[in-house]
ROMI-589525 format. One record per residue (C-alpha): z, y, x; residue number from 1; residue in one letter. Coordinates in nm, 2 decimals, padded with zeros to 4 digits. Example, Ala and Ser with C-alpha at 12.3 -4.5 7.8 and 13.67 -1.06 7.14 Angstrom:
# ROMI-589525
      Z      Y      X num residuo
  00.78 -00.45  01.23   1       A
  00.71 -00.11  01.37   2       S
//
This chain:
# ROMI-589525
      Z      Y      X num residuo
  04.38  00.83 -03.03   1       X
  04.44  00.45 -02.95   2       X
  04.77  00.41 -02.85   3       X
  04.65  00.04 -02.82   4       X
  04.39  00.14 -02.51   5       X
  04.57  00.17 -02.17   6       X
  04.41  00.36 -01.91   7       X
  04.39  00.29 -01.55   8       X
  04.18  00.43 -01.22   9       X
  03.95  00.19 -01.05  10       X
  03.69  00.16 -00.79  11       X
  03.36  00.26 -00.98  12       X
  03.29  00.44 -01.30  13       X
  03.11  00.15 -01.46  14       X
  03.32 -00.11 -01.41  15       X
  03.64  00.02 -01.44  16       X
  03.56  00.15 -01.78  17       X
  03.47 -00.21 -01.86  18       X
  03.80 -00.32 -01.73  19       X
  03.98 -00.06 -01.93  20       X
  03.76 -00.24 -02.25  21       X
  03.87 -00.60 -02.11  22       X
  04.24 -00.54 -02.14  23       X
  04.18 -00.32 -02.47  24       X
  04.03 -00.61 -02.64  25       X
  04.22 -00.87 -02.43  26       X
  03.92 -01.06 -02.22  27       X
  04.14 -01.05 -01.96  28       X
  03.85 -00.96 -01.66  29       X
  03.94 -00.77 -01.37  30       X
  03.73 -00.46 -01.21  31       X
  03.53 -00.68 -00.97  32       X
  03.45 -00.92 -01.21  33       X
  03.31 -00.69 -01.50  34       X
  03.08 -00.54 -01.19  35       X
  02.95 -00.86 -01.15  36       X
  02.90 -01.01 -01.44  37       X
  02.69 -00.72 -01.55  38       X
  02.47 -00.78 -01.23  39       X
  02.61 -00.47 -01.09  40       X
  02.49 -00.51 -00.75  41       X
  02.12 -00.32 -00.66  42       X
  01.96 -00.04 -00.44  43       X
  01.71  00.21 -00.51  44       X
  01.59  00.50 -00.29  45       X
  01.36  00.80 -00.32  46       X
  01.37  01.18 -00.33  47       X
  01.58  01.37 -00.58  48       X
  01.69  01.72 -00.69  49       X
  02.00  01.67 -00.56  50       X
  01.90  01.58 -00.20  51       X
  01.55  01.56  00.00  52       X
  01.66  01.18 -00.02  53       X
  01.90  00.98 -00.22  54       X
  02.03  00.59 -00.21  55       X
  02.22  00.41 -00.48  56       X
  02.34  00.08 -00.46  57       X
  02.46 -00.02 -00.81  58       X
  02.16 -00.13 -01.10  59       X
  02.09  00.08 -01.38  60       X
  02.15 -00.20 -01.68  61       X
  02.53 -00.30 -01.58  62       X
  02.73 -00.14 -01.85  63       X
  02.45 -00.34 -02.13  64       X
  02.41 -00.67 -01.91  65       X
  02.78 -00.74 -01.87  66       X
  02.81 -00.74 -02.28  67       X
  02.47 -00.93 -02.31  68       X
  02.58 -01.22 -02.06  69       X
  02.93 -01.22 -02.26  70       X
  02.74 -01.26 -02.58  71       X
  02.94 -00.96 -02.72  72       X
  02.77 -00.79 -03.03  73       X
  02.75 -00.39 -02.95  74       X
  02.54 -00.11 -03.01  75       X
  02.40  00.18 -02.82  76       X
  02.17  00.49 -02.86  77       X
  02.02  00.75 -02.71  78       X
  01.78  01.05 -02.77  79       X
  01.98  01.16 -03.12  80       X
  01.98  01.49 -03.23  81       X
  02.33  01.71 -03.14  82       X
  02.44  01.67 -03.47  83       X
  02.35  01.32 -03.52  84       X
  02.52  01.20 -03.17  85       X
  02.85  01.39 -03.24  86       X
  02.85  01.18 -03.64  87       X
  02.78  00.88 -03.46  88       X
  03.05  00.92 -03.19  89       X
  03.29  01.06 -03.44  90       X
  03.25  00.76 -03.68  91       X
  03.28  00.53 -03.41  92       X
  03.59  00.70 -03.31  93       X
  03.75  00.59 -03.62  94       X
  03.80  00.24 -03.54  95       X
  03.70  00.16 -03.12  96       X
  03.69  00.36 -02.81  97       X
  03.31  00.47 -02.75  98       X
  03.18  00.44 -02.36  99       X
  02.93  00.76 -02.29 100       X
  02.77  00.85 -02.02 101       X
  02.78  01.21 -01.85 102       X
  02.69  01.41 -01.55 103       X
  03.01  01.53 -01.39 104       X
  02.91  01.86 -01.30 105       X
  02.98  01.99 -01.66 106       X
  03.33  01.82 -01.66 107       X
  03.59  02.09 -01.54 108       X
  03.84  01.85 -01.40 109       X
  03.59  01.80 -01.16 110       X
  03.55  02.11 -01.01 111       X
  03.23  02.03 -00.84 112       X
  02.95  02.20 -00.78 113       X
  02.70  01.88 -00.76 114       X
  02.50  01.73 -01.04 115       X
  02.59  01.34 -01.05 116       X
  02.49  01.13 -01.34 117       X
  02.51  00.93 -01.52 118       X
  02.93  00.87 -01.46 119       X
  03.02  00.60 -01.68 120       X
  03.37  00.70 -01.88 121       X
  03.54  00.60 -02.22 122       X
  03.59  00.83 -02.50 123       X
  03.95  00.78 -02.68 124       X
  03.98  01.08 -02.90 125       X
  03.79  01.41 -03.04 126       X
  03.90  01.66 -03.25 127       X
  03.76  01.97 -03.36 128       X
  03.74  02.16 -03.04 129       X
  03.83  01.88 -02.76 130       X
  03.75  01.52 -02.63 131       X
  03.98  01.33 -02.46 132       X
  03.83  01.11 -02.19 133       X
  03.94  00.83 -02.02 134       X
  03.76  00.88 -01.64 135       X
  03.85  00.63 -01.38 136       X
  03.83  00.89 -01.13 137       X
  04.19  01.01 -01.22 138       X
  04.52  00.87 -01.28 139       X
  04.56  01.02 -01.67 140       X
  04.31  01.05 -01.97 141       X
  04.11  01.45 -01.95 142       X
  04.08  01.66 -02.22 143       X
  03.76  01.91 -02.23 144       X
  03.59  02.11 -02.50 145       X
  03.33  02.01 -02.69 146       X
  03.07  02.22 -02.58 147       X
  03.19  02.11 -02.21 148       X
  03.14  01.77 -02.32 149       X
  02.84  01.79 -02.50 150       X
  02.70  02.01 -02.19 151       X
  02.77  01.68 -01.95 152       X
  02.64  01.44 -02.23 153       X
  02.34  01.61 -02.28 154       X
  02.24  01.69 -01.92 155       X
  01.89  01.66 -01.77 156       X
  02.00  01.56 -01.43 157       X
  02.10  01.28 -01.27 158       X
  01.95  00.94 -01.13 159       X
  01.80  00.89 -01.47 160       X
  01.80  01.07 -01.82 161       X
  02.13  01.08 -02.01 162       X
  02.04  01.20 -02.37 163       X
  02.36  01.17 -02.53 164       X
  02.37  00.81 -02.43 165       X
  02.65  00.63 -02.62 166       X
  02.79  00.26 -02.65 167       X
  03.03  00.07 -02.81 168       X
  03.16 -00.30 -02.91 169       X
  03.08 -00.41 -03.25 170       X
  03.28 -00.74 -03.22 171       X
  03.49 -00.85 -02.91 172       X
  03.43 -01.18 -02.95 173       X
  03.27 -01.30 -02.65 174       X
  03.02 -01.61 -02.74 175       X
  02.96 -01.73 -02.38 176       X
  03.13 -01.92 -02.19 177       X
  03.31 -01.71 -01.86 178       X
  03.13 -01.98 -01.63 179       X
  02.77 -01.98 -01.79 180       X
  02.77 -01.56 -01.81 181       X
  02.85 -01.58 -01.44 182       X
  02.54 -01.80 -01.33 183       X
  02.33 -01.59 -01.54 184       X
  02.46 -01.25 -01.38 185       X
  02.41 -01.40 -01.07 186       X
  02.02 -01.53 -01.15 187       X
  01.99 -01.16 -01.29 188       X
  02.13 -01.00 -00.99 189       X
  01.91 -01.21 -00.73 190       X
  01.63 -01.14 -00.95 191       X
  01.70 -00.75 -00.94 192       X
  01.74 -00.78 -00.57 193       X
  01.45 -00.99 -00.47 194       X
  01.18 -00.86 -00.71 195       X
  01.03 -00.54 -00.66 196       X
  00.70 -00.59 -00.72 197       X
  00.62 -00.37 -01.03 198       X
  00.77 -00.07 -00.79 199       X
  00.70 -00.22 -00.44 200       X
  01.00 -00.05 -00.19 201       X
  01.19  00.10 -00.49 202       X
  01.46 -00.12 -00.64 203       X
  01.67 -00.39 -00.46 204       X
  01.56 -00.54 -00.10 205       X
  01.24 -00.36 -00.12 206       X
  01.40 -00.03 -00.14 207       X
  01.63 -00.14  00.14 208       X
  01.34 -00.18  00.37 209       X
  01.19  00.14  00.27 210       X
  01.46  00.33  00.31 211       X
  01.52  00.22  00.67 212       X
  01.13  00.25  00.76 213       X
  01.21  00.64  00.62 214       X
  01.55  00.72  00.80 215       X
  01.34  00.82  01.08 216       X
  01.14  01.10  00.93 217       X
  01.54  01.22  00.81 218       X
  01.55  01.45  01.15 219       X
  01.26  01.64  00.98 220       X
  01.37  01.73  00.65 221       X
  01.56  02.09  00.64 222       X
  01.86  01.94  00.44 223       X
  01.92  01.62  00.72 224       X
  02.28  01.70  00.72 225       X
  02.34  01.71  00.31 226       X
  02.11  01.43  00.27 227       X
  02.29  01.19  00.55 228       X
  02.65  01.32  00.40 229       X
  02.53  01.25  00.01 230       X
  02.37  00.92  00.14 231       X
  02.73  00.81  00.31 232       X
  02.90  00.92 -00.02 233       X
  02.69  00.68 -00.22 234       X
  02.76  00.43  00.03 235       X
  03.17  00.48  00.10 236       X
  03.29  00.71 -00.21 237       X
  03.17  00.84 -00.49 238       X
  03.26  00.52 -00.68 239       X
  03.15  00.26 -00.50 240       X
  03.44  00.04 -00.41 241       X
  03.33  00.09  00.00 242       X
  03.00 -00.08  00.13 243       X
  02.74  00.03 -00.11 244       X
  02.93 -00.15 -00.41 245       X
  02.92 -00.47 -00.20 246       X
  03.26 -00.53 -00.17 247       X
  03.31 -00.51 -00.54 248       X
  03.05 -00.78 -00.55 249       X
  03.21 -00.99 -00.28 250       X
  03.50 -01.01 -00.51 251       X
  03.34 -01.14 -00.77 252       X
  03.18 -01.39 -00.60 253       X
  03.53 -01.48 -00.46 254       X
  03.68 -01.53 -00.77 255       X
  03.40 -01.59 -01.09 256       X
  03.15 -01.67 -00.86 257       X
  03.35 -02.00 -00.67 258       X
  03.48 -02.08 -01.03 259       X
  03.18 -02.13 -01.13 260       X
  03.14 -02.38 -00.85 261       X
  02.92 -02.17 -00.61 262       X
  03.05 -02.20 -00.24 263       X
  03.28 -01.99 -00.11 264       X
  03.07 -01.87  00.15 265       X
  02.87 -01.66 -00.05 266       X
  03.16 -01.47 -00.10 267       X
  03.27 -01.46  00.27 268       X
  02.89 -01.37  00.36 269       X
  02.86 -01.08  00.09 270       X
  03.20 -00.92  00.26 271       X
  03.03 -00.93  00.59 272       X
  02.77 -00.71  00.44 273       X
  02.97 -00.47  00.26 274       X
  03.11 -00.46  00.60 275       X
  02.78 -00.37  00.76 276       X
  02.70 -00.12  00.49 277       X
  03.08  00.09  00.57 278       X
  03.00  00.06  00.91 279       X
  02.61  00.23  00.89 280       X
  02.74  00.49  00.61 281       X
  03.01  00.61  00.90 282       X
  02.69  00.63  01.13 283       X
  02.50  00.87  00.87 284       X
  02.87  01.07  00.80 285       X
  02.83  01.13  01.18 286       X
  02.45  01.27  01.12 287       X
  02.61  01.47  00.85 288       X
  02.85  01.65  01.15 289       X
  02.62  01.65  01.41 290       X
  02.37  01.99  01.50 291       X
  02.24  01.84  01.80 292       X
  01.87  01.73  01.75 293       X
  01.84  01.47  02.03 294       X
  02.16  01.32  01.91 295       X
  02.08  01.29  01.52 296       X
  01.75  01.12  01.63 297       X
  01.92  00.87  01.79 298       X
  02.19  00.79  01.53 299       X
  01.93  00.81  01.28 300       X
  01.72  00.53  01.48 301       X
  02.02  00.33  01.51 302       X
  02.08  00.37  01.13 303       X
  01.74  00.24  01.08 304       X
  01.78 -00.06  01.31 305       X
  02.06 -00.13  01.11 306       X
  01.91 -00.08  00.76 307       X
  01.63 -00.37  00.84 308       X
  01.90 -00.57  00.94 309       X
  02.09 -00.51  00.61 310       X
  01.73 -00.56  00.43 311       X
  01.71 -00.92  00.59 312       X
  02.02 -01.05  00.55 313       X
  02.06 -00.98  00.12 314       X
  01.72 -01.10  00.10 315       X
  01.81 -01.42  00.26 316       X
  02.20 -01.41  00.06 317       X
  02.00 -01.39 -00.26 318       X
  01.74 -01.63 -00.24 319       X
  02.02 -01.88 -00.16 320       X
  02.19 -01.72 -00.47 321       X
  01.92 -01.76 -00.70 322       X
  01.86 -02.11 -00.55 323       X
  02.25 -02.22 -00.58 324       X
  02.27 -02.14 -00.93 325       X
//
C-alpha cells in the first residue's frame, strides 16, 4: 500500500485517476486540466451490446496522450497471458501505483447489472487474495478478490477490448513545458474532433451529425426507452462531469487553455455547449419516461434539431481552436 498516494472522487474515471497521479507525484494538475491535456474531449456513436444505440463523448487515447504531451516516460501493455499480467502488475506494485482498466460490472461495489468498460481506476495494493482499488466513483479505496478483479480486467465487453490493459509511470518527470503540452492537446483534440474521414460519421463532429440524422429512426427500435436513458447517462452521469464531458473541457480551456494565451472566449463558448448538451440529455431522459408514441416522436425530432445544432457549433469552436493554436 502507498501511504504516500491520497485518494479522492472526481468527475470522470479518467481523469480523476490522473489527478490522483498528479498530486502522488506532485505535478500539481487539477481534474479538468489532466482531461484536457490528454485531449479528452470526443464523440463516437454506433450500435452496441449494451443498447440498440450508444454515444460517448470522451476519446479513447486520453489516459496515454496526457503522459505523451507531458513528455512523462511510462509503460503499458495489453493482451498478456493471466499469469503474465498479474507478475507484471505485482512487480509494478512494488514501487508505483498501476492505472488498469476494467468493466464495472464484475466490481461488486458496484452492484450493477450493466456492462461498462473500460472504467479507468488506480491499483494501490494486492495481496494474495484481494486488490485494493482506488475508483473515483467512491469516497474510500475498494477492496475485491482477485478473481473479481481479474473477471473486470479481463472482460470482453465494453466500448472497446480491455485485455488486461495496464499502465504506469516510469519516471515522473515531466519534459514539456505545461504551456507547450496544452497547445498540442488542444491541436490533438481539434484534430480528433474535425477529422473523421478514415470512419466518416463515427468519431468527433462527424459522429455528432450522424447521430442526430439517426435519433429519428430511435422511435423504431424495441429498446427506445433504455437506449434514450443510457444515451442521457453518457451525456449527464456516468462520469462525465455534465454536458457530454464538455464542461470538464470548458475548464481547461478556462484555466490551461487562457494560460497558454488562447482567449478566454473559447472557454466561455465551450461552457455554452456543455450547456446545450445537459439541456438535450434532459430531453432524451424525458424519451426515457415517456410510453406515448406521438410524444417520443416529437422529443426525439426536437433532440435531433438540437444535435445538428450541437454538430455545427464544435465544428466551428474547433476549427477556430486548431487555427488559434
Amino acid at each position: 500500500m502507498f501511504t504516500e498516494y491520497q485518494h479522492e472522487g472526481g468527475d470522470h474515471c479518467g481523469s480523476a485517476s490522473l489527478r490522483n497521479l498528479a498530486d502522488y507525484y506532485e505535478w500539481g494538475i487539477d481534474e479538468a486540466s489532466c482531461f484536457g491535456l490528454g485531449a479528452g474531449i470526443g464523440f463516437s456513436y454506433g450500435e452496441s451490446e449494451v443498447a440498440s444505440r450508444m454515444i460517448m463523448g470522451r476519446s479513447a487515447h486520453l489516459e496515454t496522450a496526457f503522459f505523451d504531451n507531458l513528455g512523462i516516460a511510462f509503460t503499458q501493455q495489453d493482451g498478456q497471458s493471466a499469469e503474465e499480467a498479474w507478475n507484471a502488475l505485482e512487480s509494478q506494485l512494488e514501487s508505483r501505483p498501476v492505472v488498469c482498466f476494467v468493466d464495472l460490472f464484475y466490481l461488486p461495489y458496484f452492484g450493477s447489472n450493466t456492462h461498462f468498460g473500460p472504467h479507468t481506476i488506480v491499483v494501490i495494493d494486492v495481496d494474495e487474495s484481494s486488490v485494493t482499488i482506488s475508483d473515483s466513483e467512491f469516497s474510500e479505496p475498494q477492496t475485491v478478490s482477485r478473481n473479481a478483479f481479474d473477471d473486470a480486467w479481463s472482460s470482453d465487453h465494453g466500448f472497446w477490448p480491455l485485455e488486461r490493459r495496464w499502465l504506469s509511470v516510469e519516471n515522473s518527470t515531466p519534459t514539456v513545458a505545461t504551456e507547450t503540452a496544452t497547445l498540442r492537446a488542444i491541436e490533438q483534440a481539434a484534430e480528433t474532433m474535425l477529422d473523421s474521414d478514415d470512419q466518416p460519421g463515427r468519431s468527433g463532429v462527424g459522429a455528432i451529425r450522424a447521430f442526430a440524422d439517426d435519433i429519428s429512426v430511435w422511435s423504431t427500435l424495441e429498446d427506445v426507452q433504455w437506449v434514450s436513458r443510457f444515451a442521457y447517462q453518457n451525456i449527464e452521469r456516468r462520469g462525465t462531469g455534465g454536458g457530454a464531458f464538455r464542461r470538464l473541457y470548458a475548464t481547461f480551456l478556462d484555466t490551461l487553455g487562457t494560460n497558454a494565451g488562447l482567449d478566454a472566449e473559447f472557454g466561455e463558448r465551450m461552457h455554452e455547449i456543455a450547456d446545450d448538451w445537459t439541456s438535450l440529455g434532459g430531453s432524451l431522459k424525458n424519451v426515457s419516461e415517456t410510453h406515448v408514441s406521438e410524444e417520443i416522436e416529437d422529443l426525439l425530432a426536437d433532440t435531433s434539431e438540437s444535435a445538428h445544432e450541437l454538430a455545427d457549433w464544435e465544428e466551428e469552436l474547433f476549427a477556430d481552436l486548431k487555427a488559434a493554436v
